[in-house]
MIMI-282727 format. One line per 3 residues: their letters; for each residue x negated, y negated, z negated of N, C-alpha, C. Coordinates in steps of 0.2 Angstrom, whole numbers, m for minus. Each point is the difference from the previous one (the first is absolute). Layout:
BEGIN
A> X Y Z X Y Z X Y Z  ...
END
This chain:
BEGIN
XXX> m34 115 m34 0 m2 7 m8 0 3  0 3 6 m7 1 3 m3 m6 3  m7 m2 m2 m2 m5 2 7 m5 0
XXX> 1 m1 m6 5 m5 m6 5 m3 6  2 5 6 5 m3 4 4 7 2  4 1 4 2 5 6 4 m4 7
XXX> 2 6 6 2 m4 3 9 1 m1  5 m2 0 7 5 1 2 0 7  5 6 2 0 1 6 8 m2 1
XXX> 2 m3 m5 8 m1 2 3 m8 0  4 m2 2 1 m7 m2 4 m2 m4  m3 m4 m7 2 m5 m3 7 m1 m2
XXX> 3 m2 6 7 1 m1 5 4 1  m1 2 7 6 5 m1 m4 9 2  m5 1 m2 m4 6 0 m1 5 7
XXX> 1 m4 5 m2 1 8 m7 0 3  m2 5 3 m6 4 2 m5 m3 6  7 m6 3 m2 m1 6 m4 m7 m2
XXX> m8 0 0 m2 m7 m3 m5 m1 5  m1 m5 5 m5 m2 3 m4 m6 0  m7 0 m2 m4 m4 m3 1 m7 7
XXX> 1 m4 m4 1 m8 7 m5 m3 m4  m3 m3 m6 m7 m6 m2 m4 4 m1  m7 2 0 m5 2 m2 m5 m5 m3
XXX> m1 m1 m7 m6 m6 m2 m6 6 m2  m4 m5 m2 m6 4 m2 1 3 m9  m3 6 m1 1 0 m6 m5 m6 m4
XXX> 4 1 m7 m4 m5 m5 2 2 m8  m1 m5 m2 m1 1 m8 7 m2 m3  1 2 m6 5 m2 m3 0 m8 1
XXX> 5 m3 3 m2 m8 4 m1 m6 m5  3 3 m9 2 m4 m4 m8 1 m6  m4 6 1 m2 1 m4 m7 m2 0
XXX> m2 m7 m1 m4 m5 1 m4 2 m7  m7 m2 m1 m6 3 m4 m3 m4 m5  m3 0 m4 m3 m3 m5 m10 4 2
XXX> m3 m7 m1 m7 3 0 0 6 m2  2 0 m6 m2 6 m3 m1 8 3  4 0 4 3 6 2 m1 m1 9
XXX> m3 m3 1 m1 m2 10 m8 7 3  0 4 m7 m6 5 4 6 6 2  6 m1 m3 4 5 2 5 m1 6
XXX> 0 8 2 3 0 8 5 0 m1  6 m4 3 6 m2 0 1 6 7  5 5 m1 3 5 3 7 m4 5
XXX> m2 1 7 7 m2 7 4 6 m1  6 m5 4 5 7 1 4 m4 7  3 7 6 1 m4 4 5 m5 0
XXX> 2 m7 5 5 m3 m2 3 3 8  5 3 m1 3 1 9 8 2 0  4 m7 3 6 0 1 6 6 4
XXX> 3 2 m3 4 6 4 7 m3 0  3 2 7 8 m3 m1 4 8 0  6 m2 m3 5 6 m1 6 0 6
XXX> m4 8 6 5 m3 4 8 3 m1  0 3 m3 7 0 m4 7 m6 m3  m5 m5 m5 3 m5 m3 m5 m5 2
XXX> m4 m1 2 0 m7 4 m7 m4 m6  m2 5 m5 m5 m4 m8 m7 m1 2  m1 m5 0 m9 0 1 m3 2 m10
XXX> m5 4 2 m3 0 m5 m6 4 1  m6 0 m8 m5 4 1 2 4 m2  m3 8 0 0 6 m1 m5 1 m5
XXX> m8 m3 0 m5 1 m5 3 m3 m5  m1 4 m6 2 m2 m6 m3 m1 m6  m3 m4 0 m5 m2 m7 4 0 m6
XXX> m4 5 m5 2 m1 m6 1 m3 m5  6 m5 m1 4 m3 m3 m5 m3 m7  m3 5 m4 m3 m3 m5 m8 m1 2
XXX> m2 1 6 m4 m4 1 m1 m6 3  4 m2 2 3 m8 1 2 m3 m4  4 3 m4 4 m5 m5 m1 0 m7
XXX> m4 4 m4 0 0 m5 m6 m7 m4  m3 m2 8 m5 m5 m4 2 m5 7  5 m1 0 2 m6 5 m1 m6 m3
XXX> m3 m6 5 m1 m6 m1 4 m5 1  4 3 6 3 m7 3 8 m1 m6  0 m6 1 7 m4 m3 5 m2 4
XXX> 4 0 m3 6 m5 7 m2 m8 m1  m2 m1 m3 0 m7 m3 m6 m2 5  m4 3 2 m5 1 6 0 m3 4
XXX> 8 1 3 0 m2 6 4 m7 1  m3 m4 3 3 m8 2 7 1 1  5 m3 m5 6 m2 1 5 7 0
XXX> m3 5 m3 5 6 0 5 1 m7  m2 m4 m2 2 2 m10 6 m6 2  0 m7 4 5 m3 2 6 3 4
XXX> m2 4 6 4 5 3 3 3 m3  m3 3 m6 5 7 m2 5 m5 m7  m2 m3 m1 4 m6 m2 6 0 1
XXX> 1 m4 9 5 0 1 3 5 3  m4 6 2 3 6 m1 4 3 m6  m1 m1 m6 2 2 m4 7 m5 m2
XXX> m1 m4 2 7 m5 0 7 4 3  m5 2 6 5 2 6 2 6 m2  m2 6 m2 2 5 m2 7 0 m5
XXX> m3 m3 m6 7 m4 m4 5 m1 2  2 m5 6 5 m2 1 2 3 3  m4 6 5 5 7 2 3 4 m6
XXX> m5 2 m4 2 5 m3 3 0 m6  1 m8 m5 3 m1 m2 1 4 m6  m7 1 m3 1 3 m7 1 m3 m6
XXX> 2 5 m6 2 m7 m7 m7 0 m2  0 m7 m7 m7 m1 0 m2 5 m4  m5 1 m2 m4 7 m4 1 7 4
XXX> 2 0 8 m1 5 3 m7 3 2  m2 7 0 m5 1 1 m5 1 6  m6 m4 2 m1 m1 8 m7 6 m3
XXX> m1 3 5 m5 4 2 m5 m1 5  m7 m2 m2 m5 m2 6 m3 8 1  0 1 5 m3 8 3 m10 m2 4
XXX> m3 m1 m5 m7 m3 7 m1 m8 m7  2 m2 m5 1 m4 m1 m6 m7 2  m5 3 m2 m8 m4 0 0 m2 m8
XXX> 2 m8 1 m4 m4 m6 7 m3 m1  5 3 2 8 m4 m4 0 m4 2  m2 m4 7 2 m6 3 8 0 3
XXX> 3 6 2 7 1 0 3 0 m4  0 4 m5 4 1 m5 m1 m6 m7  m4 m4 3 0 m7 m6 5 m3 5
XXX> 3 0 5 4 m4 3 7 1 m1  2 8 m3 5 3 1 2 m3 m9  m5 2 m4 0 m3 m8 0 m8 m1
XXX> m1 m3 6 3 m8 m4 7 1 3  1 3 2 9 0 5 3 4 m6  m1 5 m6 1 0 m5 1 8 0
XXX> m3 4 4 2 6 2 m7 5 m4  1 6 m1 m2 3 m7 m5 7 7  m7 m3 m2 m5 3 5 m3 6 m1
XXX> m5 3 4 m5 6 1 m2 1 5  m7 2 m2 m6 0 6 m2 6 0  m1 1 6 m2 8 1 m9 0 6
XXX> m5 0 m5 m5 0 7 m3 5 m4  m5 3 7 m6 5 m3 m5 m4 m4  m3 m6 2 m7 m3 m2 1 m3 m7
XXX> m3 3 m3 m2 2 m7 1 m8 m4  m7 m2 4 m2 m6 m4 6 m6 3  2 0 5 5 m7 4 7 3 m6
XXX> 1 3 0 5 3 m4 2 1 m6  m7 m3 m4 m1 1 m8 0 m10 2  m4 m1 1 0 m9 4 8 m2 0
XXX> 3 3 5 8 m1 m1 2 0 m7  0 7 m3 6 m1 m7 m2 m3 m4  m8 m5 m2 m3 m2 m2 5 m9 1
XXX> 0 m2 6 3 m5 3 7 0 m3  4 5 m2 7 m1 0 4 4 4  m4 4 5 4 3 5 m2 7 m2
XXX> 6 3 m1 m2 10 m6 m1 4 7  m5 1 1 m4 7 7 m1 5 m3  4 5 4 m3 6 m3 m6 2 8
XXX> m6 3 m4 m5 2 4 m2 6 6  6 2 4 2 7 0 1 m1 7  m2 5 7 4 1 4 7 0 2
XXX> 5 m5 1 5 2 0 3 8 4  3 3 m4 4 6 5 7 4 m3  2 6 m2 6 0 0 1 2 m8
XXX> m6 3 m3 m1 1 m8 m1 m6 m3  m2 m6 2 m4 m5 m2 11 m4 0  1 1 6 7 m4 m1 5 3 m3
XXX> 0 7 m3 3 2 m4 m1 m1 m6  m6 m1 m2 m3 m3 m8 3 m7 m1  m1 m5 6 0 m8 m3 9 1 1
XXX> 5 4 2 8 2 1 1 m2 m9  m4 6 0 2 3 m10 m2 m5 m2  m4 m5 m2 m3 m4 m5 6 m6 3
XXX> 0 m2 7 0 m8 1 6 1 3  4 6 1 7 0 3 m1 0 11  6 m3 2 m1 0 8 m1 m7 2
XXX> m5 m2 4 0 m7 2 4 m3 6  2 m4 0 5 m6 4 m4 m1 7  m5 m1 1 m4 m2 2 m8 3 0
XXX> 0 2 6 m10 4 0 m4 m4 7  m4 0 m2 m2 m3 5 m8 0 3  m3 3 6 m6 2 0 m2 m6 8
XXX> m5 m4 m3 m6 m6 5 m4 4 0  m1 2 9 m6 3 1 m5 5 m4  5 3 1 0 6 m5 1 6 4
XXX> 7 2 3 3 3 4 m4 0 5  m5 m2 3 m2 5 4 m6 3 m1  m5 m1 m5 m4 2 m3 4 8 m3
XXX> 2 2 0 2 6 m4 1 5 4  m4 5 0 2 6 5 5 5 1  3 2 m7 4 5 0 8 m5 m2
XXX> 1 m2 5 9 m6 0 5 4 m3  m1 5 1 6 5 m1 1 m1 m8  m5 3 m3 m2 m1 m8 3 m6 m5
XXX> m4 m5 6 1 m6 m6 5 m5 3  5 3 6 7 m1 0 5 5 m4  m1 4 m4 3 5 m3 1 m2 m7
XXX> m7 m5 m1 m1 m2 m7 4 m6 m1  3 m4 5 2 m8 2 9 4 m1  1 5 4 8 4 0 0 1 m8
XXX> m3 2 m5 0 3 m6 0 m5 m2  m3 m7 0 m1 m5 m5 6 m5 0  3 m1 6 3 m3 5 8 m1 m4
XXX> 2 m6 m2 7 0 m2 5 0 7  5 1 m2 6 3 5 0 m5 4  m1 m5 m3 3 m8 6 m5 m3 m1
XXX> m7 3 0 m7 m5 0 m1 3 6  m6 m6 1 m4 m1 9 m7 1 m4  m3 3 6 m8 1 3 m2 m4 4
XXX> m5 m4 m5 0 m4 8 m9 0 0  m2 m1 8 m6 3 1 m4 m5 4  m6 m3 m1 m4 m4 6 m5 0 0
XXX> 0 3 9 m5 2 1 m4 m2 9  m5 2 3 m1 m4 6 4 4 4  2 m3 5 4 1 6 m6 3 8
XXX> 1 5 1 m6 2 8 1 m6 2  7 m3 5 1 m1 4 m6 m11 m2  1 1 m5 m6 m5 0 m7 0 1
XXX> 1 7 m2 m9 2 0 m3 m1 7  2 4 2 4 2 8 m2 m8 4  6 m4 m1 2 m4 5 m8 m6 m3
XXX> 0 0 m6 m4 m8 m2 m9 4 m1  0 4 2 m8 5 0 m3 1 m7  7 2 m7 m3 m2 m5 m6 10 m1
XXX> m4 0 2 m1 6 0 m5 1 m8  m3 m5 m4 m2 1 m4 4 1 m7  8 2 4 4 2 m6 1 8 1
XXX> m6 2 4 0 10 0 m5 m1 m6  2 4 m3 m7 4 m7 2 4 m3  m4 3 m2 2 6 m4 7 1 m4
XXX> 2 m7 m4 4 0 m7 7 m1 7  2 m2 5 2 m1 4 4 8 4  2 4 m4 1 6 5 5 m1 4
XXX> 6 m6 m2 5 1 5 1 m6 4  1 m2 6 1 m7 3 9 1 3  4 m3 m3 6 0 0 3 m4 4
XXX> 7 2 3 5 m4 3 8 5 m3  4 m4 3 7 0 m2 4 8 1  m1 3 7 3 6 2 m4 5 m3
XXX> m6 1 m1 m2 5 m5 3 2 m5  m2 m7 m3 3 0 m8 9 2 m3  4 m5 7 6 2 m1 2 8 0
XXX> m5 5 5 2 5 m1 m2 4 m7  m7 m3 m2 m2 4 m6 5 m2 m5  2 m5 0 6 m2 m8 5 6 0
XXX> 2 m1 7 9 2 m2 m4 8 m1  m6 2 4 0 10 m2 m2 m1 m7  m1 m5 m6 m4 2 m4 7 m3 m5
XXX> 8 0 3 5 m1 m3 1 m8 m2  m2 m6 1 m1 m6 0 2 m2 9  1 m8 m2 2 m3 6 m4 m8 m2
XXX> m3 m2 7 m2 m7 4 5 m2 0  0 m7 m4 7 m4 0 m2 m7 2  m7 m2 0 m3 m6 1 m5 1 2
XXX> m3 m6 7 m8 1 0 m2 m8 2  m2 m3 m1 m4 m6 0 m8 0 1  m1 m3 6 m6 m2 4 m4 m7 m3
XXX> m7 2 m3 m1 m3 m4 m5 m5 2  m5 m4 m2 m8 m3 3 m5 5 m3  0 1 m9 m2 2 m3 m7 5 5
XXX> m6 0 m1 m5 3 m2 m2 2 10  4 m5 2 0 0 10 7 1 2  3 6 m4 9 0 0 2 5 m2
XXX> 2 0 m3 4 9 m4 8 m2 0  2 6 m2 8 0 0 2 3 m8  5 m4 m3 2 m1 m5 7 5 m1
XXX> m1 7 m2 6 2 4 3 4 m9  8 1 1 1 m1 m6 7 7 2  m1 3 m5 3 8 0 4 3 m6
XXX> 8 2 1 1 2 m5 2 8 0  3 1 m5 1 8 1 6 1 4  2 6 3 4 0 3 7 1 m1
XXX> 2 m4 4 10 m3 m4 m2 m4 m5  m6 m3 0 2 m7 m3 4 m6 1  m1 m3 m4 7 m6 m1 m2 m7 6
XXX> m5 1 2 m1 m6 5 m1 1 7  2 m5 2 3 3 9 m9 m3 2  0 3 7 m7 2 4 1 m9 4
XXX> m6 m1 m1 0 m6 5 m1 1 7  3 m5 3 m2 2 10 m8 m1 2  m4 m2 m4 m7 0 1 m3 4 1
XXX> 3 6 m4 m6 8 0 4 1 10  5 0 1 2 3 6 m4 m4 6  0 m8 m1 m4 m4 3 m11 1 1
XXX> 0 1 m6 m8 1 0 m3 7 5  6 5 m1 m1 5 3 1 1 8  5 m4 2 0 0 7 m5 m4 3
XXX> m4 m6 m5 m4 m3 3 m6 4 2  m1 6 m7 m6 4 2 0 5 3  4 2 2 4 3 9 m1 m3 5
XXX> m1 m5 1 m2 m4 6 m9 m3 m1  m1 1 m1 m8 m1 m4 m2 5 3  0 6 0 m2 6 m1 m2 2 m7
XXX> 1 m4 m5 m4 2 m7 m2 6 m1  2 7 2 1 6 m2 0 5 5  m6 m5 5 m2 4 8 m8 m3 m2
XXX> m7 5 1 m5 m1 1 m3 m4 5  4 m2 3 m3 m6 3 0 m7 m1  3 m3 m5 m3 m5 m4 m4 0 m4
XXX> m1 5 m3 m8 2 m5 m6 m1 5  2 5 6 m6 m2 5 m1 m6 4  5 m5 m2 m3 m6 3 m5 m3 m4
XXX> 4 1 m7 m2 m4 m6 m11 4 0  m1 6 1 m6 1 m1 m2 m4 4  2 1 8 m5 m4 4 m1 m8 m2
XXX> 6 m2 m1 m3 m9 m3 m3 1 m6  m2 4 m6 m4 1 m3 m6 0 4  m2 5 3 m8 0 4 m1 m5 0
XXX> 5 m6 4 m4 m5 3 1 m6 m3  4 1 m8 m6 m4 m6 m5 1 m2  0 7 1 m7 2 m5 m7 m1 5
XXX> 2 1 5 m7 m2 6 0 m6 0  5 m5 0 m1 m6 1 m4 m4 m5  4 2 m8 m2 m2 m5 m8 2 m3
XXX> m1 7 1 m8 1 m1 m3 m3 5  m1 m2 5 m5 m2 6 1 m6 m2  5 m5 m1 m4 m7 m2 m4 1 m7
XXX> 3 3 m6 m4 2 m5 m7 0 3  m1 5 3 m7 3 2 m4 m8 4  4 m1 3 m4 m6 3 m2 m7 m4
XXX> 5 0 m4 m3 m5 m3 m6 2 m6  0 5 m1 m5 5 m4 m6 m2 4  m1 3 5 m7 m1 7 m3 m6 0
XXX> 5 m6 m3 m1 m7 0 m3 m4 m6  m1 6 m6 1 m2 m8 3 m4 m4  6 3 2 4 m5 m6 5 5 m5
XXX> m1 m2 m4 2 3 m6 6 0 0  4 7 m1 7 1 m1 1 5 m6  7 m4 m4 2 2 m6 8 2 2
XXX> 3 5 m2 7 0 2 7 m2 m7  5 m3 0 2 m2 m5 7 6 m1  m1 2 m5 4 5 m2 m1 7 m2
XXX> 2 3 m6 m3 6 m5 6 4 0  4 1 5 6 5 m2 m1 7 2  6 3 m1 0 7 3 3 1 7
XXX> 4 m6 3 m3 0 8 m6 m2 3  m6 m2 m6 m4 m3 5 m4 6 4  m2 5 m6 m2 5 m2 3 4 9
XXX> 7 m2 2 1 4 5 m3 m3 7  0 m7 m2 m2 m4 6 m8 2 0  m5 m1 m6 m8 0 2 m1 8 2
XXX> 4 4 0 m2 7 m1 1 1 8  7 m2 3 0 2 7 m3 m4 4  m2 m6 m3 m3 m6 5 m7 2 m1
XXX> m3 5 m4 m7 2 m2 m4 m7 m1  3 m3 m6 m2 m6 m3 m3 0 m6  m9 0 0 0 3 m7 m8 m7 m2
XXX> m4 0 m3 m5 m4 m2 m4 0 8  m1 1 2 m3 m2 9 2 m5 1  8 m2 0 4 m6 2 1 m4 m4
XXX> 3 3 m7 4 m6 m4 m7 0 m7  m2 m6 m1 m4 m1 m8 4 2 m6  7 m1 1 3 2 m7 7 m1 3
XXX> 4 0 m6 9 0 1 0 m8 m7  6 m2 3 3 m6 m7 5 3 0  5 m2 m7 6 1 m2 1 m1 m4
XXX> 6 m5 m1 2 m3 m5 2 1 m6  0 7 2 2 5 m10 m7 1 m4  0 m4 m6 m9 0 m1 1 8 m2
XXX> 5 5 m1 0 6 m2 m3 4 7  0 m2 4 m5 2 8 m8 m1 m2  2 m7 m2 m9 m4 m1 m4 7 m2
XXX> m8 m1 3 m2 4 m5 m2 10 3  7 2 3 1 5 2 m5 1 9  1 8 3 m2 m1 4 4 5 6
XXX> 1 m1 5 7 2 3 m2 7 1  6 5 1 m3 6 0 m1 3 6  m5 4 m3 m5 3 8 m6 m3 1
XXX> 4 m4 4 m6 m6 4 m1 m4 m7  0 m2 m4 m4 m1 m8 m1 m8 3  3 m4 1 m2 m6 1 3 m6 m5
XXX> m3 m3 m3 1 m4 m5 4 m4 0  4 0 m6 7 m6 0 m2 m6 m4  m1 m4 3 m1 m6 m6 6 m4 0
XXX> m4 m9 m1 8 m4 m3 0 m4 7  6 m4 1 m1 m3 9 m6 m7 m4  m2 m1 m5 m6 m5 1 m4 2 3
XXX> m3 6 5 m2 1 3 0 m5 7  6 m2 1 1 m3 6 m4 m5 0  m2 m3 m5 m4 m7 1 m6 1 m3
XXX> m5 5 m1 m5 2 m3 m1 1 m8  7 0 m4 1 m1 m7 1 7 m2  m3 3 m3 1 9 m5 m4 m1 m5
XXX> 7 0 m4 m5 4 m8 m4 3 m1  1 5 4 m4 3 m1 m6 3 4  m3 m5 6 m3 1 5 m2 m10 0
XXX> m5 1 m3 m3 m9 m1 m3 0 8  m1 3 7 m3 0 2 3 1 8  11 m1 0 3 0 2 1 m8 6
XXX> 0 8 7 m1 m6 4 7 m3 6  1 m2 0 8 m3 3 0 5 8  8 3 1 0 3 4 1 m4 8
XXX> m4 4 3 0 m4 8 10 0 2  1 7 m1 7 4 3 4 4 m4  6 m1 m3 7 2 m7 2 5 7
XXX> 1 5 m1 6 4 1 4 2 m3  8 m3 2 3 2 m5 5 8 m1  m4 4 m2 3 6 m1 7 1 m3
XXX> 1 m5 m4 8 m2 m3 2 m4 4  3 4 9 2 m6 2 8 m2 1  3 5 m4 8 m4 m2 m2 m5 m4
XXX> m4 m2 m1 m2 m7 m7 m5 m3 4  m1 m2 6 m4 m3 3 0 m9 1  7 m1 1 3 m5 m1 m3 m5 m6
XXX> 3 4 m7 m1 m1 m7 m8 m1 m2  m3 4 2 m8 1 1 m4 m7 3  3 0 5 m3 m5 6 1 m8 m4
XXX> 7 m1 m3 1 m5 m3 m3 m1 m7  m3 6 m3 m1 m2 m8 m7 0 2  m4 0 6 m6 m3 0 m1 m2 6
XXX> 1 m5 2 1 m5 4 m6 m4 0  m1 m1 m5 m9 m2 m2 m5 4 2  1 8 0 m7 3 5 1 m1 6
XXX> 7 m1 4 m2 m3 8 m2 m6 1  0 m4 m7 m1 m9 0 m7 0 2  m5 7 m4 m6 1 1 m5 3 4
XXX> 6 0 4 m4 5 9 3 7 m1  2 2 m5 0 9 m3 8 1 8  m1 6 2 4 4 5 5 4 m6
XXX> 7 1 3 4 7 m2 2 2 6  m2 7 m2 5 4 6 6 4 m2  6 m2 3 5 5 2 m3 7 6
XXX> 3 5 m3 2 4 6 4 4 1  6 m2 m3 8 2 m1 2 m6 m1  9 m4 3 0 5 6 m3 m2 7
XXX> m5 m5 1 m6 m3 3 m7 1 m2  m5 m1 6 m5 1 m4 m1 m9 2  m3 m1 m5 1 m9 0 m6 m1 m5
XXX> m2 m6 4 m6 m2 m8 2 m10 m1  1 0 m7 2 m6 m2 m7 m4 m2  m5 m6 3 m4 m3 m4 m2 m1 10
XXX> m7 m4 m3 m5 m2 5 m6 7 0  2 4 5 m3 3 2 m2 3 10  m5 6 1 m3 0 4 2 4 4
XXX> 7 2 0 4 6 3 7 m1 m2  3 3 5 8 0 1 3 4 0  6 m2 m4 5 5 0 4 4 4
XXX> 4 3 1 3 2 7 7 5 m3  5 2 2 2 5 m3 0 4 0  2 6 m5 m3 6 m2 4 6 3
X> 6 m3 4 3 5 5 3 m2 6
END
């Protein structure tokens, strides 16, 4: 791959010519691949990030396509990472069960696994597991745990091999996975091949029409090539010999849809929800450019609103720290052009962040004892004037687990889906659209 990406010229799903660009963000860095000292004199290589929709089938997705083993082969993040997701897929894993009703010791297939926070849920339910992820180390961590990962791109060789050794699974199932993958065609081909006659696929992943409607924009990034809804997708199953039997609308990660697919002429009847999501997103205009274009323009007028009280309260000297080390935040400081001018550092609560420094803009992650003048490793840490929290679907959660630095004058600011500041402070909030 040239300059470790390329762009493609077709779509995604169903291989249609007609793609017209509707979000354009700024380029940036791999949004996950946050730095150690050691390595901060090297230049972290952007690539662009810019939404195209498919006026053909209706798909939002990127067309730049960063090199898979450049992302993934030294990935950091966890599912276990995220606040209360390991409990969601809990009871997601309950729910799949009681649809699909397999005997105990049938075999479930995680496609994207992570760290087998899925598939330990599917093993106390007494069902006979495998993980399939690229990252090396989370994946050797896995089978170390009790959860057997194999290390490997899933694709249709890879599901021909685990066929012969482990037989066909009952049950496959890929979290936020499915839309990080570029070539669908592929590692739907690998899901038909591995796929028992009377087994489900089932998939969860984010839903546009969330993004869209709740301004969750910091869910574009590179590993993000596809942003999905219900009519796309139904067409891609049935061309690719499969069928949308079920789709559920989820909260998970701002909202995703939980959609569950069997082969076709399978033994279970199609639920009336897939016909219902679809006419909802008919009347939306979901898979007309002009809801992408409203959606840019209320981004602008976060991002202007958000930087210029930044900036003012900067003019003023007060010291701002932002809260959160993810690979959306990476999307938020990069188009909001947020870098050490404005924020002293970043907190977040994974000490596996502690330590690190965000990529590109290289700004330092410490521990949130930052928030009250306390770091290990900084004796000389001073308490922050202003918290923005960059993690702001956990803003709530955030705001109440330290409730003591607003006891001590300290500011938080929202700026999704309000720009708001909680504390005794010298500016007002206002809303952000």
């Amino acid at each position: 791959m040239k300059n470790s990406f390329f762009r493609r010229t077709t779509c995604r799903l169903c291989g249609g010519k007609k793609l017209e660009s509707v979000i354009k963000l700024v380029p940036m860095p791999i949004g996950d691949a946050y730095v150690d000292a050691e390595h901060l004199g090297e230049k972290q290589e952007t690539f662009p990030v810019e939404v195209f929709l498919c006026r053909t089938c209706g798909h939002a997705q990127l067309l730049d396509v960063v090199d898979p083993e450049k992302i993934y082969r030294k990935y950091i993040y966890h599912t276990s990472d995220s606040t209360g997701l390991v409990e969601h897929f809990r009871k997601g894993v309950s729910s799949i069960l009681e649809h699909a009703k397999p005997q105990k010791g049938s075999l479930v297939i995680d496609i994207g696994s992570n760290d087998g926070s899925v598939l330990r849920c599917f093993k106390e339910q007494g069902m006979k597991v495998l993980g399939i992820d690229p990252a090396k180390d989370i994946a050797r961590k896995a089978t170390e745990s009790g959860i057997e990962t194999l290390p490997e791109l899933f694709n249709s060789k890879i599901a021909k091999e685990v066929k012969e050794k482990y037989g066909p699974a009952k049950i496959i199932v890929s979290n936020n996975t499915f839309a990080n993958i570029n070539n669908l065609d592929e590692m739907v081909a690998g899901v038909k091949l591995l796929l028992a006659a009377d087994g489900v696929f089932v998939v969860e992943t984010g839903y546009v029409l969330d993004l869209l409607q709740k301004m969750i924009f910091d869910n574009i990034y590179h590993e993000h090539l596809s942003y999905f809804s219900v009519k796309p997708l139904k067409t891609f199953f049935a061309r690719k010999g499969m069928e949308l039997i079920d789709v559920e609308h989820v909260p998970t990660k701002g909202g995703s849809l939980r959609v569950t697919v069997q082969l076709a002429g399978g033994p279970r009847k199609k639920s009336e929800q897939v016909e219902k999501l679809i006419r909802l997103e008919t009347d939306l205009g979901l898979h007309e450019p002009q809801i992408f274009k409203n959606f840019e323009v209320n981004f602008n007028n976060i991002k202007n609103q958000t930087v210029t009280l930044l900036k003012s309260l900067k003019q003023k000297g007060r010291r701002i720290i932002g809260y959160g080390a993810s690979v959306g935040v990476t999307t938020a400081l990069y188009n909001f052009n947020i870098g050490t001018e404005l924020l002293d550092c970043l907190v977040d609560d994974n000490p596996g962040r502690q330590g690190l420094y965000s990529p590109g803009f290289h700004i330092p992650v410490k521990s949130p004892g930052e928030l009250y003048g306390k770091n290990a490793n900084d004796k000389n840490a001073k308490k922050p004037d202003y918290v923005i929290i960059l993690a702001w679907q956990y803003s709530e959660q955030i705001i109440k687990k330290h409730q003591e630095y607003v006891n001590q004058e300290g500011c938080f600011i929202d700026f999704l889906p309000l720009l708001k500041v909680t504390g005794k402070s010298d500016v007002t909030g206002k809303p952000n659209r």
